[in-house]
ZATIKOL-396961 format. One record per residue: residue number from 1; residue in one letter; chain; y, x, z of N, C-alpha, C, CB in turn. Coordinates in steps of 0.2 Angstrom, whole numbers, always signed. Glycine has a CB too. Example, Ala and Ser with C-alpha at 12.3 -4.5 7.8 and 13.67 -1.06 7.14 Angstrom:
2
<r 1 "a" "A" <-28 +66 +39> <-22 +62 +39> <-16 +66 +39> <-22 +57 +45>>
<r 2 "s" "A" <-11 +64 +35> <-5 +68 +36> <+0 +64 +39> <-3 +70 +29>>
end
This chain:
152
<r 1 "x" "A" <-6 +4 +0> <+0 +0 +0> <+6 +4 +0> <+0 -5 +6>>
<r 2 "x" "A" <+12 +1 -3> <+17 +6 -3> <+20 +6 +6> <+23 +3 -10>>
<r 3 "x" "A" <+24 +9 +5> <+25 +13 +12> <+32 +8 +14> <+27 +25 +11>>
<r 4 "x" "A" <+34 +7 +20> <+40 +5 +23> <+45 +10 +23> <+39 +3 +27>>
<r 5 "x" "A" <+52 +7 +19> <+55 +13 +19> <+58 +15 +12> <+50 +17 +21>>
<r 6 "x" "A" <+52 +12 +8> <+52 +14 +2> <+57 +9 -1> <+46 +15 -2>>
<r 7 "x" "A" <+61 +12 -6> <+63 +7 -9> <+60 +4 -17> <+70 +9 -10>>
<r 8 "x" "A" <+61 -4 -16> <+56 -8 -19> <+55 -5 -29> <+60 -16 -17>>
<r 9 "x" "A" <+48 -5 -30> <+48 -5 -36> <+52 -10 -41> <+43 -5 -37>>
<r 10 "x" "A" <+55 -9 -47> <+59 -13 -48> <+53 -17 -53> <+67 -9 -50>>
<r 11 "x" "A" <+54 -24 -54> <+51 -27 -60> <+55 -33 -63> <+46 -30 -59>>
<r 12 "x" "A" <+52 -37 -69> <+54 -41 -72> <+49 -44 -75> <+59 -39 -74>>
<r 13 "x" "A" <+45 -49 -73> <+41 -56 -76> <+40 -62 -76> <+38 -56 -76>>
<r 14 "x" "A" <+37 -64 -81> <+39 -72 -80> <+37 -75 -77> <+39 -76 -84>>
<r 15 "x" "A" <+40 -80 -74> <+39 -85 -68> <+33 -93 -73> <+50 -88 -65>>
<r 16 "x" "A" <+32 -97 -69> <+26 -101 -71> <+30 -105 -77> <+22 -106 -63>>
<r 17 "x" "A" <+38 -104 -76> <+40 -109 -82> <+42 -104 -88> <+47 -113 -81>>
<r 18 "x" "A" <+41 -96 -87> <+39 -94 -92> <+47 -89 -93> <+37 -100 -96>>
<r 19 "x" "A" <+51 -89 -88> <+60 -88 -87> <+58 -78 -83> <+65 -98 -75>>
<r 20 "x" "A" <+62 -76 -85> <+58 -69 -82> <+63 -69 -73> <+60 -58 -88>>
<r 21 "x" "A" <+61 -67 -70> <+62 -64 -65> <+62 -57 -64> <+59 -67 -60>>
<r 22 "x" "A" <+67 -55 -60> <+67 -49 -58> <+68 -46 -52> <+70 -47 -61>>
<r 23 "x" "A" <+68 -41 -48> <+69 -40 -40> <+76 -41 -39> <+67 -32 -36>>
<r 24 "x" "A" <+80 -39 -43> <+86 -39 -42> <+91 -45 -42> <+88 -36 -44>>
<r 25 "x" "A" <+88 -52 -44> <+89 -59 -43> <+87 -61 -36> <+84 -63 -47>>
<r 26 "x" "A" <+86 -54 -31> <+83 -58 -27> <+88 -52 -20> <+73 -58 -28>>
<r 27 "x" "A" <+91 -51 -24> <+97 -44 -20> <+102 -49 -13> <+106 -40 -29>>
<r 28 "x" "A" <+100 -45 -8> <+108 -51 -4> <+100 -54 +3> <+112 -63 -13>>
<r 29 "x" "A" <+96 -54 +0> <+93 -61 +6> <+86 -56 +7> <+91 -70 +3>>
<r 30 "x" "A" <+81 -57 +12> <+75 -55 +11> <+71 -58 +7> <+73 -55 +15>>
<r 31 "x" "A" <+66 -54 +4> <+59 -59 -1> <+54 -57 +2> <+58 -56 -10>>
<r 32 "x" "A" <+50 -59 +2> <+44 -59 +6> <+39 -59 -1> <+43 -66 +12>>
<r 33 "x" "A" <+35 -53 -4> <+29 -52 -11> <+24 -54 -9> <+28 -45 -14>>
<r 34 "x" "A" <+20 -61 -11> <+12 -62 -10> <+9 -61 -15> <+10 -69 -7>>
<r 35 "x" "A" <+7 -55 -14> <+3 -49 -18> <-5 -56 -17> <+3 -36 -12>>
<r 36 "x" "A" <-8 -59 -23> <-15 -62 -20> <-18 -64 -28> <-15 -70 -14>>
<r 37 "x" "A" <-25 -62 -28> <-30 -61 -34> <-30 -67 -38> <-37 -60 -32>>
<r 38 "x" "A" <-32 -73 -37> <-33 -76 -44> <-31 -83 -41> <-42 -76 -49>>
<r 39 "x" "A" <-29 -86 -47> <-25 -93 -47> <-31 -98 -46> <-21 -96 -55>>
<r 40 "x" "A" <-34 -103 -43> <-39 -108 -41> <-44 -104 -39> <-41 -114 -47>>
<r 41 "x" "A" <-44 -99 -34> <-49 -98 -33> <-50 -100 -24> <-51 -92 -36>>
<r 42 "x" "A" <-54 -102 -22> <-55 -106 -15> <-49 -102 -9> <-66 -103 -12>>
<r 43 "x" "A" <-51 -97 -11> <-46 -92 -5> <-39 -92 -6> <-48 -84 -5>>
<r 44 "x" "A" <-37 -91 -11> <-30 -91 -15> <-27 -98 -12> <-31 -90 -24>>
<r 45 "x" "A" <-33 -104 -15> <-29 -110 -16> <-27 -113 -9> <-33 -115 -22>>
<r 46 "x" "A" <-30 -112 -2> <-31 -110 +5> <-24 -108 +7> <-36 -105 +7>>
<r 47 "x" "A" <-22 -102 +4> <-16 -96 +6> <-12 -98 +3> <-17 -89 +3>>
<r 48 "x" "A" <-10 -100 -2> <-5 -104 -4> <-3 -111 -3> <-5 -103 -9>>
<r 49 "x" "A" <-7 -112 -2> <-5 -120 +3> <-2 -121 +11> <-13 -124 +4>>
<r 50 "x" "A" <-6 -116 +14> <-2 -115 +22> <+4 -113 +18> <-6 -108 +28>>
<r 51 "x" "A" <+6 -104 +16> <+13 -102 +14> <+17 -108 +13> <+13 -98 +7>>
<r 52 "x" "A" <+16 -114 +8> <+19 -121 +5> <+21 -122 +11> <+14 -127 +1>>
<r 53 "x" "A" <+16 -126 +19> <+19 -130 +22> <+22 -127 +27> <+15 -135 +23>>
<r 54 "x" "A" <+24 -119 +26> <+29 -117 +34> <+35 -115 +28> <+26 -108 +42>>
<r 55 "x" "A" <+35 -114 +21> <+40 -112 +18> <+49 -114 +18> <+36 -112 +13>>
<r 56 "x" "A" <+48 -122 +22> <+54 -121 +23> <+57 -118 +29> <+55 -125 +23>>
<r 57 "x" "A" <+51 -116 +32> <+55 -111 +42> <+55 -105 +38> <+46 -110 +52>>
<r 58 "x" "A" <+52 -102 +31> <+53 -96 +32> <+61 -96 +26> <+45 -91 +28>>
<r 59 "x" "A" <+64 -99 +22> <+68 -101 +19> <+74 -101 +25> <+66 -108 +15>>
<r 60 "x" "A" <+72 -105 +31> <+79 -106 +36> <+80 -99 +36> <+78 -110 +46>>
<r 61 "x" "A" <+74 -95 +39> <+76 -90 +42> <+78 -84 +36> <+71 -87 +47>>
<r 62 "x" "A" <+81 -86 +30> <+84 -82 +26> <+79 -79 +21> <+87 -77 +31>>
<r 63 "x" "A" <+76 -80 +19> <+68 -76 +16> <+68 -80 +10> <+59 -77 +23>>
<r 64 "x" "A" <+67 -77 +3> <+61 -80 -1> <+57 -79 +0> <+60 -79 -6>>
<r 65 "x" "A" <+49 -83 -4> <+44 -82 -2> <+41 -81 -12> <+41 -88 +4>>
<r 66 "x" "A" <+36 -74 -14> <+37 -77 -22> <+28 -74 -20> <+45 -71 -30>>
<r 67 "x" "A" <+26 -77 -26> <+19 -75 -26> <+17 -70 -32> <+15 -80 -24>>
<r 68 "x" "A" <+12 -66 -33> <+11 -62 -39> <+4 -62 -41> <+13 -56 -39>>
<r 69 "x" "A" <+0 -64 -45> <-5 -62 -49> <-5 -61 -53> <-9 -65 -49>>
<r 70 "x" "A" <-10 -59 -56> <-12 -56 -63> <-13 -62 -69> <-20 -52 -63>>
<r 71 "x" "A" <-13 -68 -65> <-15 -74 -71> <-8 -76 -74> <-19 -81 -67>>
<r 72 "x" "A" <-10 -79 -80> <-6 -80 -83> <-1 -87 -83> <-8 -79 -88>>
<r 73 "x" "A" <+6 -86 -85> <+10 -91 -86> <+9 -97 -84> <+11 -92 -90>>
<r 74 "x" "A" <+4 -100 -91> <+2 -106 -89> <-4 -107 -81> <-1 -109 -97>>
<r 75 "x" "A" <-8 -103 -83> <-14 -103 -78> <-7 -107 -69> <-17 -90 -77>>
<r 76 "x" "A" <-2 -100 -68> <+0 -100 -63> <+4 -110 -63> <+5 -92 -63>>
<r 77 "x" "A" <+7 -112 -70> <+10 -119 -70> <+5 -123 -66> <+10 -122 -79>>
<r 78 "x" "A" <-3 -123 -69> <-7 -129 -67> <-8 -128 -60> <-14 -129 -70>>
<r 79 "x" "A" <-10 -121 -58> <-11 -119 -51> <-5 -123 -47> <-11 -111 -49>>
<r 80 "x" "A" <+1 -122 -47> <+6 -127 -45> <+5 -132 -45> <+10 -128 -47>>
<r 81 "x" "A" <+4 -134 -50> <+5 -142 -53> <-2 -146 -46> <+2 -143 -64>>
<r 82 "x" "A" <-9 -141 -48> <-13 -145 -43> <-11 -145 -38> <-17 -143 -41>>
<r 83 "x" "A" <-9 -139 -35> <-9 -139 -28> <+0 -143 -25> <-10 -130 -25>>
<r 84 "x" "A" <+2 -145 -29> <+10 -148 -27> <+13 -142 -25> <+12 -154 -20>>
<r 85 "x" "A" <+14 -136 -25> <+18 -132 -22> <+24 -130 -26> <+15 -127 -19>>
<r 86 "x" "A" <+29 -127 -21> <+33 -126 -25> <+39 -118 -26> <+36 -132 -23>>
<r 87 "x" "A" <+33 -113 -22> <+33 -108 -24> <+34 -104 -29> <+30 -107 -23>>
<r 88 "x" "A" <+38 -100 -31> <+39 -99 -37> <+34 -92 -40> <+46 -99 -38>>
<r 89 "x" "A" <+28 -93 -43> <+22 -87 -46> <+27 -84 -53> <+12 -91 -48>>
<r 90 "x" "A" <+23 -78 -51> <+26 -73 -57> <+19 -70 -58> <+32 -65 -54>>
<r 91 "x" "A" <+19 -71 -66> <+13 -66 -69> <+13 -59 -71> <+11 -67 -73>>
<r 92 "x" "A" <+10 -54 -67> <+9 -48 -69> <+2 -48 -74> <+10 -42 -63>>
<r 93 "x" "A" <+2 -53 -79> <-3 -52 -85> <-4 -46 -91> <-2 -57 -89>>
<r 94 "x" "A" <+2 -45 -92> <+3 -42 -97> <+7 -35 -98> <+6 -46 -98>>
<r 95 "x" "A" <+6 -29 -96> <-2 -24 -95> <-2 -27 -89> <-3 -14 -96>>
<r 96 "x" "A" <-8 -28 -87> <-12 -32 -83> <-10 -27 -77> <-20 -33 -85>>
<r 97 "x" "A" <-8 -31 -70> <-7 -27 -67> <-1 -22 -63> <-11 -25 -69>>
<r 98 "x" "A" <+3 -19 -69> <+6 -16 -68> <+12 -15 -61> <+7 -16 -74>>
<r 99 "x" "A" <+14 -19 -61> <+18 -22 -55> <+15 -24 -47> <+21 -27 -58>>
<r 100 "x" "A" <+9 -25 -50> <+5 -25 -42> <+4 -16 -41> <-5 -31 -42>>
<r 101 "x" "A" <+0 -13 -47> <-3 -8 -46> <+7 -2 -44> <-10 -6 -55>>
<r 102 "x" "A" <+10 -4 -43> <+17 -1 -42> <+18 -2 -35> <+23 -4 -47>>
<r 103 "x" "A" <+15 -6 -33> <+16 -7 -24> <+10 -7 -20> <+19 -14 -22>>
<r 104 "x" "A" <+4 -3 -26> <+0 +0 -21> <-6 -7 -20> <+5 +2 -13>>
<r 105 "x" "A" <-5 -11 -23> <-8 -17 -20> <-13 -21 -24> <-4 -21 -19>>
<r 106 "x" "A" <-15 -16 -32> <-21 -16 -37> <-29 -13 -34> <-18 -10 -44>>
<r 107 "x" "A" <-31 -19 -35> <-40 -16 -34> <-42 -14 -42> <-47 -22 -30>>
<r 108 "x" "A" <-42 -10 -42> <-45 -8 -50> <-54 -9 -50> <-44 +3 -52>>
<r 109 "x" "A" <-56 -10 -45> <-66 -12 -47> <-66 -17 -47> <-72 -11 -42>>
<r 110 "x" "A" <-61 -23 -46> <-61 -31 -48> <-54 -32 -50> <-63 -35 -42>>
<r 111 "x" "A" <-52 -28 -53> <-47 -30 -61> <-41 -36 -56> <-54 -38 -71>>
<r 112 "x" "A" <-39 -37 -50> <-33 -40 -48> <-31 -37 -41> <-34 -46 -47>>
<r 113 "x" "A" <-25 -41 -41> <-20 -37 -34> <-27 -39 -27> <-10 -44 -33>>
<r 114 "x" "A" <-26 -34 -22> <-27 -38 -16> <-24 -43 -13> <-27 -36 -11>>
<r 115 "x" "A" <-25 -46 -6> <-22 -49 -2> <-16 -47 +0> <-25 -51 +2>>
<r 116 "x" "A" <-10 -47 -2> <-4 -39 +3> <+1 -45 +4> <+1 -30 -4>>
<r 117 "x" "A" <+8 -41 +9> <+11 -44 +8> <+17 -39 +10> <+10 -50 +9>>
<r 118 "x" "A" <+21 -37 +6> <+28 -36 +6> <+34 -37 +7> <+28 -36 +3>>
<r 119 "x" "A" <+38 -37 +13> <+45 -40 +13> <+51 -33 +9> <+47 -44 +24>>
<r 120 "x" "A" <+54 -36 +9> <+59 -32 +4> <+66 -35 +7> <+56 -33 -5>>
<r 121 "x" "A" <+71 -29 +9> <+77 -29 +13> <+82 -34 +8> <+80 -21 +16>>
<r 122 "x" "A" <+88 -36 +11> <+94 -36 +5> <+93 -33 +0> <+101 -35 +6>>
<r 123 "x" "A" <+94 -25 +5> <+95 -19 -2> <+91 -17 -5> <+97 -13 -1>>
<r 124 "x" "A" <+85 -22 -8> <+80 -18 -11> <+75 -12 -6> <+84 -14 -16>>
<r 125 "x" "A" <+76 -11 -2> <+70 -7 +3> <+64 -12 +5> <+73 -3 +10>>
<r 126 "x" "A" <+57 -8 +6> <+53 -11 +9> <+53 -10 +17> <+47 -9 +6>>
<r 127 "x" "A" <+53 -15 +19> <+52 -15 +27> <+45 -16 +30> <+57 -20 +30>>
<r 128 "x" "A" <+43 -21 +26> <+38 -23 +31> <+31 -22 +24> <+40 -32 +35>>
<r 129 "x" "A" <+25 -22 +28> <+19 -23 +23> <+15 -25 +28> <+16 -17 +20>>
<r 130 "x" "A" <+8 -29 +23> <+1 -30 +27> <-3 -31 +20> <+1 -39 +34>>
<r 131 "x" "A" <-6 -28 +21> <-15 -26 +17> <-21 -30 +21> <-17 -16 +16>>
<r 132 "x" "A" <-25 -35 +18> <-29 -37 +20> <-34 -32 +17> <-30 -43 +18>>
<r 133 "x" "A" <-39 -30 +24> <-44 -26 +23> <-49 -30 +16> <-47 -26 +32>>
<r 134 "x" "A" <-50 -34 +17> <-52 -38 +10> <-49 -45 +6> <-59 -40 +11>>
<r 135 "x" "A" <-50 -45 +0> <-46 -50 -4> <-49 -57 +0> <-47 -51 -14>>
<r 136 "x" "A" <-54 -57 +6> <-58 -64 +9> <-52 -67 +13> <-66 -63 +14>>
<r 137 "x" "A" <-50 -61 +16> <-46 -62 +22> <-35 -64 +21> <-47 -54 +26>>
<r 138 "x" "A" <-37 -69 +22> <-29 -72 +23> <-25 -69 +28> <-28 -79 +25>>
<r 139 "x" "A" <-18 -69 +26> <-15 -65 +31> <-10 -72 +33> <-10 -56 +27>>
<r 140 "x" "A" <-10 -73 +40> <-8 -79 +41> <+0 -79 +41> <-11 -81 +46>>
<r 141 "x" "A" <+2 -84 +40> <+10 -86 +40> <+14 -83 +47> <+12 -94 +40>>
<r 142 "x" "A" <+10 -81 +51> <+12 -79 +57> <+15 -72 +56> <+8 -79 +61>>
<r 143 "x" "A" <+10 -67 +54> <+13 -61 +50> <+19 -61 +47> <+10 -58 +47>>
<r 144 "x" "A" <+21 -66 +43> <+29 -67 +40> <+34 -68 +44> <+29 -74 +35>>
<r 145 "x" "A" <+32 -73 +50> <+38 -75 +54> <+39 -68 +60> <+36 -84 +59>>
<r 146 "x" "A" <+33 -65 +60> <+35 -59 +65> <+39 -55 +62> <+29 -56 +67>>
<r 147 "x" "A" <+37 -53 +56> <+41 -46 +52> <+48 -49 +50> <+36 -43 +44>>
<r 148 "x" "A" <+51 -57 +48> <+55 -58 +48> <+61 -59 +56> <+52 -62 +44>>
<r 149 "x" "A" <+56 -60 +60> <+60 -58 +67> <+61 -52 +68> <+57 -59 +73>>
<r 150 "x" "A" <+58 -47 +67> <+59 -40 +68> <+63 -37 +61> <+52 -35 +70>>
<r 151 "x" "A" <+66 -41 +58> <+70 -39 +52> <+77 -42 +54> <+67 -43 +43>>
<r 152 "x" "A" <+77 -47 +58> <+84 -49 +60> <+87 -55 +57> <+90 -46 +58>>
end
């Protein structure tokens, strides 16, 4: 995982409507990166549902929340669309990877990101991290509200 401290790899991809995002759209506030492996799959679609229902406490306390996988555009639309949420996913499809594998958070023996997560200051620095020892294991919303208290 990338190191705290560091200042954030920069990127720019497209979001599930297909609009690019970039880190520095995101300059001014905390973002919190949910670095997580594949769109519908049991574990993911779990993880992103809790995120969904505390995402407005993490929003009061100043925080985006954005998620990343490897799946594509539309992949990431429906995955929304099922699950109602309203998280905004970015696809690192396209070289596959590249942007997870930049923050340390690419498993190259199964072709997607781990479970990570990333908060990233106003200024573009990383402050905070958490790496699930395996993609099974959810990192709960509590780890967000903690690192977001000890960020201010």
């Amino acid at each position: 995982m990338i190191a705290p401290g560091t200042p954030a790899p920069d990127f720019s991809l497209p979001n599930h409507a297909g609009e690019q995002v970039s880190l520095a759209d995101f300059r001014g506030r905390n973002l919190v990166l949910v670095f997580y492996p594949l769109d519908f799959s049991p574990v993911c679609t779990d993880q992103l549902s809790i995120y969904q229902e505390v995402l407005p406490e993490i929003e009061e306390r100043g925080a985006t929340l954005v998620g990343i996988s490897v799946d594509s555009t539309w992949a990431h639309r429906a995955f929304r669309d099922k699950l109602g949420i309203t998280i905004p996913l970015l696809s690192d499809f396209e070289p596959k990877g590249a942007v997870i594998s930049r923050y340390d958070a690419y498993l190259d023996q199964v072709g997607h990101g781990n479970r990570s997560l990333v908060m990233v200051d106003p200024d573009g620095i990383v402050r905070w991290v958490h790496e699930s020892p395996t993609p099974l294991e959810i990192p709960g919303a509590n780890l967000i509200f903690d690192a977001l208290e000890e960020a201010g």
